[in-house]
LUMMI-68809 format. One line per field, with one value per residue (C-alpha): residue number from 1; x, y, z; residue in three letters. Coordinates in pm, 1 decimal. Example, Ala and Ser with C-alpha at 12.3 -4.5 7.8 and 13.67 -1.06 7.14 Angstrom:
2
nr	(1/2) .
u	(1230.0/1367.0) .
v	(-450.0/-106.0) .
w	(780.0/714.0) .
rest	(ala/ser) .
END
This chain:
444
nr	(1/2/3/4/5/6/7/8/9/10/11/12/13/14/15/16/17/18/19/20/21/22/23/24/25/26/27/28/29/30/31/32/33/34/35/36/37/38/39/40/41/42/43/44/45/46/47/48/49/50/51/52/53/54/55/56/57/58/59/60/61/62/63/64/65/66/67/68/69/70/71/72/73/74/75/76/77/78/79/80/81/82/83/84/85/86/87/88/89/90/91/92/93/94/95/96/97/98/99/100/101/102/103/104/105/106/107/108/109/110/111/112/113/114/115/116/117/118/119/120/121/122/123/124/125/126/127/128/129/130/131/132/133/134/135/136/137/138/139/140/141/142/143/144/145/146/147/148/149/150/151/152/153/154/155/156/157/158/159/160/161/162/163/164/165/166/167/168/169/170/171/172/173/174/175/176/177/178/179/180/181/182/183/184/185/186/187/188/189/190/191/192/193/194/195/196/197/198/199/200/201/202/203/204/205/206/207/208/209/210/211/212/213/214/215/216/217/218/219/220/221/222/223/224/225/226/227/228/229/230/231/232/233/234/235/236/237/238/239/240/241/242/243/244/245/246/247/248/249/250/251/252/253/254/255/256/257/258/259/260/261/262/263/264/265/266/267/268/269/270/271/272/273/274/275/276/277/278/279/280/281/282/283/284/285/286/287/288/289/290/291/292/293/294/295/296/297/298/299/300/301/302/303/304/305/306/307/308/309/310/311/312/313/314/315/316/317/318/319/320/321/322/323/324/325/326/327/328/329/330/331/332/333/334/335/336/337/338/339/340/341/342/343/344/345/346/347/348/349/350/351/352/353/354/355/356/357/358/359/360/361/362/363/364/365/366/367/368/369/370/371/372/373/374/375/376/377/378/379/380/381/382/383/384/385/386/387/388/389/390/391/392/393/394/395/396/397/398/399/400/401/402/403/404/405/406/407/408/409/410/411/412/413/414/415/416/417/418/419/420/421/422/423/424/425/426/427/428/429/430/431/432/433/434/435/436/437/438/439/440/441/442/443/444) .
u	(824.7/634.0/591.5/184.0/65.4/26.4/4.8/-379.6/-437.6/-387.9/-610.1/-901.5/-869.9/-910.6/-1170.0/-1337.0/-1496.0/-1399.5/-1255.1/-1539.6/-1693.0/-1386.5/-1482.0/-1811.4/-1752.3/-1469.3/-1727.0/-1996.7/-1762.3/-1594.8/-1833.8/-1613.5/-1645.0/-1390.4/-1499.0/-1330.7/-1057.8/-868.7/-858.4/-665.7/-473.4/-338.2/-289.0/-120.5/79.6/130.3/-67.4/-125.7/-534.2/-496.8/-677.9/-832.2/-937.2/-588.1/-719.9/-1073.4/-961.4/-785.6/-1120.1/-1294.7/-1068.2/-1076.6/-1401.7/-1431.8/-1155.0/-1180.2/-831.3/-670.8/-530.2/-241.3/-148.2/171.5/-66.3/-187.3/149.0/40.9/283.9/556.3/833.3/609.2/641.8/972.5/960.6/1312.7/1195.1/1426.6/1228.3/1176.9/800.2/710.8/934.2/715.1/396.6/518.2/664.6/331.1/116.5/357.2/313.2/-41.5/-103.2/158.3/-91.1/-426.1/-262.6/-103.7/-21.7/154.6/457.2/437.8/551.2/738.7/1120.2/1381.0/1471.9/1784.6/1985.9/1915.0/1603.1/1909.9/2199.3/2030.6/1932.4/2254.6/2391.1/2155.8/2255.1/2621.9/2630.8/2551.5/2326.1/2194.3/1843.9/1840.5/1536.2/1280.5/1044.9/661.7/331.6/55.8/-204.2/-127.3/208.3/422.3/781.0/1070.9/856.4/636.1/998.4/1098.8/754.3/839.9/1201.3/1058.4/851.4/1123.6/1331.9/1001.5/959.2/1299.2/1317.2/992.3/1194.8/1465.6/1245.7/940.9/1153.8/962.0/725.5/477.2/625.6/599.9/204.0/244.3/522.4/331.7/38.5/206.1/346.7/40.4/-140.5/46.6/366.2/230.7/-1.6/330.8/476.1/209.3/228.0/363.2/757.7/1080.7/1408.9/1533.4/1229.4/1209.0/1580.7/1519.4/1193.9/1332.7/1613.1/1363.5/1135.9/1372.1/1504.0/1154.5/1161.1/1437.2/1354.4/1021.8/1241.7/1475.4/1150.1/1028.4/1365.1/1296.1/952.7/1071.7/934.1/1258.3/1120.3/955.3/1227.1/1458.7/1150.2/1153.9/1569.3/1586.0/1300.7/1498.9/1784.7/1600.0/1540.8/1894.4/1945.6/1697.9/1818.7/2164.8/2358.1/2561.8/2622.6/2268.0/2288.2/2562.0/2432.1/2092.2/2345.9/2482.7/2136.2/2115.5/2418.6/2350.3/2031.7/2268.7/2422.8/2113.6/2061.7/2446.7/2509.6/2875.7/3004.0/2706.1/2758.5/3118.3/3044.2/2767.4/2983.5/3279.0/3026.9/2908.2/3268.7/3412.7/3056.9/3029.6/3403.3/3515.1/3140.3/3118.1/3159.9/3366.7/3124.9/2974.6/3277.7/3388.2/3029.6/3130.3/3431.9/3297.7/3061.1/3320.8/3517.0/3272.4/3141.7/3542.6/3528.1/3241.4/3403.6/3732.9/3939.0/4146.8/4378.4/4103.1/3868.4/4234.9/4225.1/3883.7/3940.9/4197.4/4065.7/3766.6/3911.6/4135.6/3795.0/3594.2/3890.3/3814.6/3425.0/3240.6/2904.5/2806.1/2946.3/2766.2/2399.0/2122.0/2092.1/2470.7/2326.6/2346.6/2727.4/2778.9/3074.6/3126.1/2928.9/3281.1/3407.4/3053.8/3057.4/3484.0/3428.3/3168.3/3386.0/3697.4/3453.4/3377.3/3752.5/3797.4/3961.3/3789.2/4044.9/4068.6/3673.8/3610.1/3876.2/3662.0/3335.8/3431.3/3540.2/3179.7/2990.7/3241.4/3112.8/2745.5/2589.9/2605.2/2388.4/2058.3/1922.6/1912.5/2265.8/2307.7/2106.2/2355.8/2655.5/2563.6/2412.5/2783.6/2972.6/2781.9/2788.1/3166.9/3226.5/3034.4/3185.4/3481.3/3389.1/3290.4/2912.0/2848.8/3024.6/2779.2/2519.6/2532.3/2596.9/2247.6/2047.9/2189.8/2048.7/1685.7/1646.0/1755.0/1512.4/1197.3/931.0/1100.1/852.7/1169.9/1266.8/1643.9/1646.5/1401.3/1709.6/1949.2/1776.2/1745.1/2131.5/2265.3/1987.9/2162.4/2484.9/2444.5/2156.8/2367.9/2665.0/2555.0/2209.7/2340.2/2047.8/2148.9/2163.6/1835.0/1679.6/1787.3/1675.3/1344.5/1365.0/1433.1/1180.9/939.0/1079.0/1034.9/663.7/602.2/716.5/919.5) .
v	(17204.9/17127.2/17421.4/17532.7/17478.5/17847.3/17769.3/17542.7/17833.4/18091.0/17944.3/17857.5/18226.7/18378.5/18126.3/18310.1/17986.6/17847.6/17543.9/17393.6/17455.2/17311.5/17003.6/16983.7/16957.9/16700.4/16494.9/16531.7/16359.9/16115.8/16002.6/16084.1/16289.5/16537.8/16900.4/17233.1/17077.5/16826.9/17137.9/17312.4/17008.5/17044.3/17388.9/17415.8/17018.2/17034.5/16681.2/16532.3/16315.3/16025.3/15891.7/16094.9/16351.1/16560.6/16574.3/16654.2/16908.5/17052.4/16999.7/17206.2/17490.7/17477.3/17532.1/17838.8/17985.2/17926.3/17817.0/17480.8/17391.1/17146.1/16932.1/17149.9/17469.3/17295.5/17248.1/16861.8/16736.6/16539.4/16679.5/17036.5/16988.4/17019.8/17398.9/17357.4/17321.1/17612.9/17655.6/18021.0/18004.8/17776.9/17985.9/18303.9/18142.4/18042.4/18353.7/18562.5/18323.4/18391.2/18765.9/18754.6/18517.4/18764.1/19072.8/18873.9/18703.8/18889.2/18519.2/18377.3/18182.8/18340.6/18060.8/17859.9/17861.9/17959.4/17614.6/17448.1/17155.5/17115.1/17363.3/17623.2/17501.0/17382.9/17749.3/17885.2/17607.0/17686.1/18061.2/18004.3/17764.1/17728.5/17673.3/18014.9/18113.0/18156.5/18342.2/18513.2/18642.6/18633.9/18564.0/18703.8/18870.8/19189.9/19349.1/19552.7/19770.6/19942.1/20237.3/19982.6/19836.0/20175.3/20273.8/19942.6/20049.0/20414.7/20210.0/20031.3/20345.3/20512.2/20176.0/20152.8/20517.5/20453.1/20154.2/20362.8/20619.5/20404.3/20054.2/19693.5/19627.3/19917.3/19898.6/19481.9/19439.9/19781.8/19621.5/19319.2/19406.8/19641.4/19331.5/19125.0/19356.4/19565.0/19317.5/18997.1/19096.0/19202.7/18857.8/18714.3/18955.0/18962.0/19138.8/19066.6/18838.3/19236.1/19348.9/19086.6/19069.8/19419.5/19309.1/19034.5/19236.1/19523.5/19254.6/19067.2/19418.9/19472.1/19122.1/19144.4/19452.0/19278.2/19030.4/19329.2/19421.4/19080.3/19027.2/19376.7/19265.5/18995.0/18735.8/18522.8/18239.0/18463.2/18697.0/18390.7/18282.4/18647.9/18611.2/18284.9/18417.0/18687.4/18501.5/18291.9/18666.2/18768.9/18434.2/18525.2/18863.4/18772.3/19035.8/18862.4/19130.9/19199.1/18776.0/18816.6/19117.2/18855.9/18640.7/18869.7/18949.3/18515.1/18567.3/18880.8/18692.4/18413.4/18623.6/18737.1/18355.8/18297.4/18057.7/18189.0/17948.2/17960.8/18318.8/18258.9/18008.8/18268.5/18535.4/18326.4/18181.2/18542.3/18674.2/18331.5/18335.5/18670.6/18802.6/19104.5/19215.6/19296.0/19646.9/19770.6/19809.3/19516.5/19311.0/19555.5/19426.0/19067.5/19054.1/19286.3/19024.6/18742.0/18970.8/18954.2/18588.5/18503.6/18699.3/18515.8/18194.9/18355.3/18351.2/18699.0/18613.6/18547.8/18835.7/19071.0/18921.9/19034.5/19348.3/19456.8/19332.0/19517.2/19864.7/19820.6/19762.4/20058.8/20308.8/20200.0/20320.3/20527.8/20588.0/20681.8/20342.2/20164.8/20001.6/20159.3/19794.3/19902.8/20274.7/20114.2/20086.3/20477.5/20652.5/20495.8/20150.8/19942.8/20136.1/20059.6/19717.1/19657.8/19783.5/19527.1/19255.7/19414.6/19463.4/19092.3/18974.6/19168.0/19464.0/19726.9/20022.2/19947.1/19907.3/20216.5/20409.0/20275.1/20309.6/20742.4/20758.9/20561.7/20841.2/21138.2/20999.8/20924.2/21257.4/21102.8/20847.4/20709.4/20786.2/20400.7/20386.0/20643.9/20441.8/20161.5/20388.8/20574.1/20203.4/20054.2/20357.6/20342.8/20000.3/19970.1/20288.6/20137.4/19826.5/19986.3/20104.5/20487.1/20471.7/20865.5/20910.8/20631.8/20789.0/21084.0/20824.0/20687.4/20947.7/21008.1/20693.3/20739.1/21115.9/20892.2/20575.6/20719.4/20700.8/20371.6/20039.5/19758.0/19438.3/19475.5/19857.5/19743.2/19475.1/19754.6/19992.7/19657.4/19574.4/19959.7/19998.5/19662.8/19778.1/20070.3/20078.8/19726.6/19962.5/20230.9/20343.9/20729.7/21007.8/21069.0/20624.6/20588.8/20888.8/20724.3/20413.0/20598.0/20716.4/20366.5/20177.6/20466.4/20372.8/20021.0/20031.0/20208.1/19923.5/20141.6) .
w	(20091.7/19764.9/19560.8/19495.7/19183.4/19045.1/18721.0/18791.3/19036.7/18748.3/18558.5/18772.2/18843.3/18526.4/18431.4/18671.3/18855.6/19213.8/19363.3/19438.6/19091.6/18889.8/19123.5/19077.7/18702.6/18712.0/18956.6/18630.6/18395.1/18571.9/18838.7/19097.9/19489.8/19461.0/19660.6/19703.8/19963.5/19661.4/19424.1/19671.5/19767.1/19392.8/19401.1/19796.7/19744.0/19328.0/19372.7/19076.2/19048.3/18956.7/18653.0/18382.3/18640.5/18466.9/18103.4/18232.9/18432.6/18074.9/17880.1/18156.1/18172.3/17763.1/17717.0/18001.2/17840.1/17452.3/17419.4/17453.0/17762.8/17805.8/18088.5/18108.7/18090.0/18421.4/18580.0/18525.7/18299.8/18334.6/18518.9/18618.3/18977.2/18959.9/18845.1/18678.3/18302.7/18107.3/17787.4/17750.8/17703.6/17984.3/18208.3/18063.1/18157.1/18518.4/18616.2/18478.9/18717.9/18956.8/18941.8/18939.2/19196.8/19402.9/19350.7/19419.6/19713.3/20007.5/20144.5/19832.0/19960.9/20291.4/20504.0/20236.7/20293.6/19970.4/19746.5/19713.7/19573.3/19192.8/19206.4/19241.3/19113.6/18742.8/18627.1/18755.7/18525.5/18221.3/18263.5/18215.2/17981.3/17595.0/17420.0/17417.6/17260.4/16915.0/16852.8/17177.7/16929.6/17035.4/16786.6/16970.3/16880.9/16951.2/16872.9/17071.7/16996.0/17123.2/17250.5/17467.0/17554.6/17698.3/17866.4/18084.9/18106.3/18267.4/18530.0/18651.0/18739.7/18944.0/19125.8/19241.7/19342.4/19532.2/19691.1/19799.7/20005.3/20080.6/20088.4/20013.2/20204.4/20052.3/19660.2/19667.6/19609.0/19356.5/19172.6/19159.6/19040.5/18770.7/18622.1/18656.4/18492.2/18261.1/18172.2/18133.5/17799.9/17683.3/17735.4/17509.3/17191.3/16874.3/16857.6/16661.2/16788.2/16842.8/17028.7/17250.3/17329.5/17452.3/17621.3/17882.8/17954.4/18070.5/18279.3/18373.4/18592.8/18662.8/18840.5/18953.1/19142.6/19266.0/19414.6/19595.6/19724.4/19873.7/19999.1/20202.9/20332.4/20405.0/20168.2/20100.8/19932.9/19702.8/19651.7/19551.5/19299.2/19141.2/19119.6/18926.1/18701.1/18652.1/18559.3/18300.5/18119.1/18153.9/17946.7/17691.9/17652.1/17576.9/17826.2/18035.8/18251.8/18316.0/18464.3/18672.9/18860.9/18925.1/19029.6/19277.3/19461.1/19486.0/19669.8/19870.7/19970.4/20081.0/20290.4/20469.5/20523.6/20673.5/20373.3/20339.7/20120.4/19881.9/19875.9/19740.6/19502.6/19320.2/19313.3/19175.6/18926.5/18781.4/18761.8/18560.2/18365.3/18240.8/18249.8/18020.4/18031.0/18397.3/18494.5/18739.7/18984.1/18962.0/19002.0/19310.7/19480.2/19415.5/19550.3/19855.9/19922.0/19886.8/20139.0/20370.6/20318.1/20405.3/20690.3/20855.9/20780.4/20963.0/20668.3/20707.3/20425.0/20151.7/20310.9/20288.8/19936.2/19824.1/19965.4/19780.8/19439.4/19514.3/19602.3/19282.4/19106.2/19255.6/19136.7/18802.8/18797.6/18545.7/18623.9/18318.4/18169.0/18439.1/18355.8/18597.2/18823.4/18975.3/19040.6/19459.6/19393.2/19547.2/19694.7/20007.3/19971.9/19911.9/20248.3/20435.9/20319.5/20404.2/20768.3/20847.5/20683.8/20917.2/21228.7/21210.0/21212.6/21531.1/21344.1/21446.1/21425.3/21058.5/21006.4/21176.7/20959.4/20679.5/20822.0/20878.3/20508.5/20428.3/20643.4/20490.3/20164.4/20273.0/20094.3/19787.4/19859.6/19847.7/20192.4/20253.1/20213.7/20460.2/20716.5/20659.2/20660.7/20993.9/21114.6/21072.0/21236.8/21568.1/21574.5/21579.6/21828.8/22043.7/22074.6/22092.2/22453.3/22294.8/22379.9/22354.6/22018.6/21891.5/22004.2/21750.9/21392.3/21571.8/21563.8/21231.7/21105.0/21276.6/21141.7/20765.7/20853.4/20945.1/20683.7/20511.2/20558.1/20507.1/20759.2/20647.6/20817.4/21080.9/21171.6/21112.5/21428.8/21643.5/21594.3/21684.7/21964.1/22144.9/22090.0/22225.9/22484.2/22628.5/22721.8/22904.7/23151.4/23058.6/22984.8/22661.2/22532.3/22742.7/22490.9/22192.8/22280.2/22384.0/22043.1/21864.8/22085.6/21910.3/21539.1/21593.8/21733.1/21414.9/21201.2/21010.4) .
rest	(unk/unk/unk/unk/unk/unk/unk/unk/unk/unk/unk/unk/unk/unk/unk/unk/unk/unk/unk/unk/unk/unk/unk/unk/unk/unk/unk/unk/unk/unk/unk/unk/unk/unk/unk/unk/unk/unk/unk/unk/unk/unk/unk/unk/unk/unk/unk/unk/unk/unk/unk/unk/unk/unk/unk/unk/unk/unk/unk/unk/unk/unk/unk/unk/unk/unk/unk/unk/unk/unk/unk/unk/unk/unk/unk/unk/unk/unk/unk/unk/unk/unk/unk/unk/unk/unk/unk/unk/unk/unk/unk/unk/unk/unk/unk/unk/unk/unk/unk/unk/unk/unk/unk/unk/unk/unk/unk/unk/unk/unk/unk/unk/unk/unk/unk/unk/unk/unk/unk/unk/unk/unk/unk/unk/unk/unk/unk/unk/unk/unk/unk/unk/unk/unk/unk/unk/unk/unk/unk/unk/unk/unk/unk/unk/unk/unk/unk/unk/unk/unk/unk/unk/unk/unk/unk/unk/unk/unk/unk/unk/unk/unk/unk/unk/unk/unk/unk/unk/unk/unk/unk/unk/unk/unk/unk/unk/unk/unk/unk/unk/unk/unk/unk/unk/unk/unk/unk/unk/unk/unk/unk/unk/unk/unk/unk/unk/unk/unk/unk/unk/unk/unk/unk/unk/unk/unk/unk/unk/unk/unk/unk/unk/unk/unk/unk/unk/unk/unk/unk/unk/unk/unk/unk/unk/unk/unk/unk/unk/unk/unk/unk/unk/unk/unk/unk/unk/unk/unk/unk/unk/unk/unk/unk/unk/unk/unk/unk/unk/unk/unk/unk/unk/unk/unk/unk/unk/unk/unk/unk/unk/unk/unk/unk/unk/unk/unk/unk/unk/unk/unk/unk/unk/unk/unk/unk/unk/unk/unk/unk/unk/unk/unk/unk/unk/unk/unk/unk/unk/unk/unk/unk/unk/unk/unk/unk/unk/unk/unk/unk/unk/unk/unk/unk/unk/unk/unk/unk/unk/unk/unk/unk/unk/unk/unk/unk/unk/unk/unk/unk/unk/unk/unk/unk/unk/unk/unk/unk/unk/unk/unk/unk/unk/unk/unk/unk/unk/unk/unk/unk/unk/unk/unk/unk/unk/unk/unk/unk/unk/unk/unk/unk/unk/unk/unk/unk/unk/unk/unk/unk/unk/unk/unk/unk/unk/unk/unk/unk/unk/unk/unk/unk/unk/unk/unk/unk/unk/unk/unk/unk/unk/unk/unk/unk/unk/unk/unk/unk/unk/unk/unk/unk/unk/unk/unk/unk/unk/unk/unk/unk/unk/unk/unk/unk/unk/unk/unk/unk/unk/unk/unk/unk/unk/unk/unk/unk/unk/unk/unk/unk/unk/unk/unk/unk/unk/unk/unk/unk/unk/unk/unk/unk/unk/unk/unk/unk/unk/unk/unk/unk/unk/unk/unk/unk/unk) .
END
C-alpha cells in the first residue's frame, strides 16, 4: 500500500483552504479540470500530476502561506514517495505532519498495514551505521533551551503514567495532539548542537511512546511509523542506548505480528549496534524476546540459550542506573515473559514455576504488568487440567484490567476466558466467564 501524502495534506491544511479550492486554483493557471477527487488522489495514492501542475501547486501554497514551498515541502520530489530520505530536517518535517495529521484525523492510517523490505531495513541501517550527525542545531525564529527541553521531558512521564492506568486507546489522540501542537514549534526554533541533542532525545521518547500507544489501540501501521521516527531521533541525539530500546519495541511489535525471525534479527541488531551502552535491563528484554521468538520457531536449545543470558542480565540491574524508557523492566517481567516462552515448548511445569515467582513478585508492578502476570498463571493451570485454581489468577487479572481502554489486554481476557471457560461448565468458570463476557462488552 502506497503511503498518503501527509506532507501536501499538511499543508493544504494549514493553508487553511480545501481540496477542491487548491484545484480550482491549479485549473486557473494551467487550464486544466482537476476537482476535489485528484487532490485527494495525491494525498490518499502519493500520485504525482503530471506536468507543471507540481510547481503550481508550490506557487499556490507559497503565496497562502508567505513562505516558499518546495517540491520536497510537497512530498513531490524526487524520491519522496518513498518516505526513506534520512536527512534530519526532512525527517523533522515528515514526522510533524505526521503528528498533526494523527490529531486532526481519527482515520489516519487506519486500514494501512505496517511497511517492509527496504522501507524497514534502510533506517535500521542508517541508525547503526556512521556517519553520524555532526551538528542538530535549529535557526528558527524563535529560540528555545534546556528548561523547554525538560518541560517536554515532564510530559512524557504523565503520558506514560496515564498509559499505564488508562492504556492507548484514550492517551493516543492526547499524545497526539500534544505533539502537534506543543512539539512541533519546538522542532522549528532556534537552539544549540547541545540543546538540540537533548531535544530529539526527549521527542524522540515522546514518539516513541505515541507509537506504544497506537500499538495498544491497535493502530500497527502507525505505531511502526511513530517507531522508525523515533529511531531517526535516537540517531540525532547521539545515545545509542536510547536507539536500541526503539529497536526493541520494532521487534516486540514483530512479535505481535508472529514475524519470529524478524524479531531476532532486531534484537541481535540493537545488542551488536549499541553494545557497552545497553543497560542491563535492556539487554535482559532482548534476549527475553529472542527467548521467546526461538520458542515459537521450536528451537528449545536457542530459547534455553536466551534464557539464561537474560536471567544473568536481570541480576545485574540498577534501577537507578537505568534510563526511564526500561522503567517496564520490573521484578517479575523476565519470569512472566520466560513462562510463556516455556509454556509454548510444552514445558509447562517449568513455566508455571516461573509464572508463581512472576505473580509473588507482581506488587511491584505497574498494574498492567499484573494483568499480564495473573493473565499467564491461569493460562498455564488451566491447561494443565487445574481449571478451579485458574479461576482465582482470573479474577485477579479482571479486578487489575477494569478501567484500562487497550486491544493487547482486551486479547489478554479473550485468551484466559477460552482457556478456561473451554475446560469446565462448573458454577464458579461459568461466573467468571459471566464476568469476562461483561469486561469485554465494555471494550475495556
Amino acid at each position: 500500500m502506497t503511503e498518503p501524502n501527509i506532507l501536501l495534506a499538511g499543508l493544504i491544511e494549514e493553508a487553511g483552504i480545501s481540496n477542491a479550492g487548491l484545484a480550482s486554483r491549479v485549473n486557473r493557471v494551467l487550464r486544466t479540470r482537476y476537482d476535489h477527487t485528484a487532490v485527494a488522489r495525491w494525498i490518499r495514492d502519493h500520485a504525482t500530476p503530471r506536468g507543471r501542475a507540481p510547481q503550481v501547486i508550490c506557487d499556490v501554497l507559497t503565496q497562502r502561506l508567505g513562505r516558499t514551498i518546495t517540491m520536497s515541502d510537497i512530498g513531490m520530489g524526487r524520491g519522496a514517495a518513498s518516505g526513506n530520505a534520512s536527512d534530519l530536517g526532512a525527517v523533522a518535517t515528515r514526522t510533524a505532519a505526521m503528528w498533526r495529521r494523527d490529531a486532526r484525523h481519527e482515520s489516519f492510517l487506519k486500514d494501512a498495514r505496517p511497511v517492509g523490505g527496504a522501507a524497514v531495513i534502510m533506517p535500521l541501517f542508517e541508525w547503526e551505521n556512521p556517519p553520524g550527525d555532526l551538528d542538530v542545531s535549529g535557526s528558527g525564529r524563535t529560540s528555545i533551551g534546556i528548561r523547554d527541553v525538560n518541560r517536554l521531558h515532564t510530559a512524557r512521564h504523565r503520558y506514560e503514567e496515564m498509559y499505564r492506568r488508562a492504556g492507548g486507546i484514550p492517551v493516543r489522540p492526547r499524545l497526539a495532539r500534544f505533539l502537534a501542537e506543543q512539539v512541533t514549534p519546538m522542532l522549528s526554533a532556534s537552539f544549540s548542537d547541545a540543546t538540540g541533542r537533548r531535544l530529539y532525545r526527549t521527542v524522540g521518547s515522546l514518539t516513541a511512546l505515541a507509537g506504544i500507544c497506537a500499538y495498544d489501540a491497535p493502530r500497527q501501521a502507525l505505531a511502526q511509523r511513530y517507531f522508525l521516527s523515533a529511531l531517526r531521533m535516537a540517531k540525532a541525539s547521539a545515545d545509542r542506548r536510547f536507539g536500541a530500546y526503539v529497536v526493541a519495541l520494532l521487534a516486540n511489535q514483530a512479535m505481535a505480528a508472529a514475524e519470529y525471525r524478524l524479531v531476532i534479527q532486531y534484537c541481535e541488531t540493537a545488542l551488536r549496534a549499541a553494545g557497552p551502552d545497553l543497560t542491563p535491563a535492556l539487554v535482559s528484554d532482548l534476549c527475553t524476546m529472542q527467548a521467546r521468538a526461538y520458542a515459537r520457531l521450536g528451537d528449545q536449545r536457542s530459547c534455553h540459550a536466551q534464557m539464561a543470558r537474560s536471567e544473568s542480565m536481570s541480576g545485574r540491574i540498577r534501577i537507578e542506573e537505568e534510563p526511564e524508557e526500561t522503567s517496564y523492566v520490573q521484578p517479575g517481567l523476565v519470569e512472566t515473559q520466560h513462562s510463556e516462552a516455556l509454556r509454548q515448548l510444552g514445558d509447562l511445569g517449568a513455566a508455571e514455576e516461573y509464572a508463581d515467582e512472576a505473580v509473588r513478585t507482581g506488587g511491584q508492578a505497574h498494574l498492567r504488568g499484573q494483568v499480564h502476570r495473573y493473565a499467564g498463571l491461569a493460562v498455564i493451570r488451566a491447561q494443565r487440567g487445574r481449571v478451579h485454581e485458574a479461576v482465582e489468577p482470573a479474577r485477579e487479572m479482571l479486578a487489575r484490567v477494569r478501567g484500562m481502554e487497550s486491544d493487547r489486554l482486551q486479547d489478554r481476557v479473550h485468551q484466559v476466558r477460552r482457556a478456561i471457560a473451554g475446560r469446565s461448565r462448573d458454577p464458579e468458570v461459568r461466573e467468571f466467564a459471566e464476568q469476562a463476557d461483561e469486561e469485554l462488552r465494555l471494550g475495556l
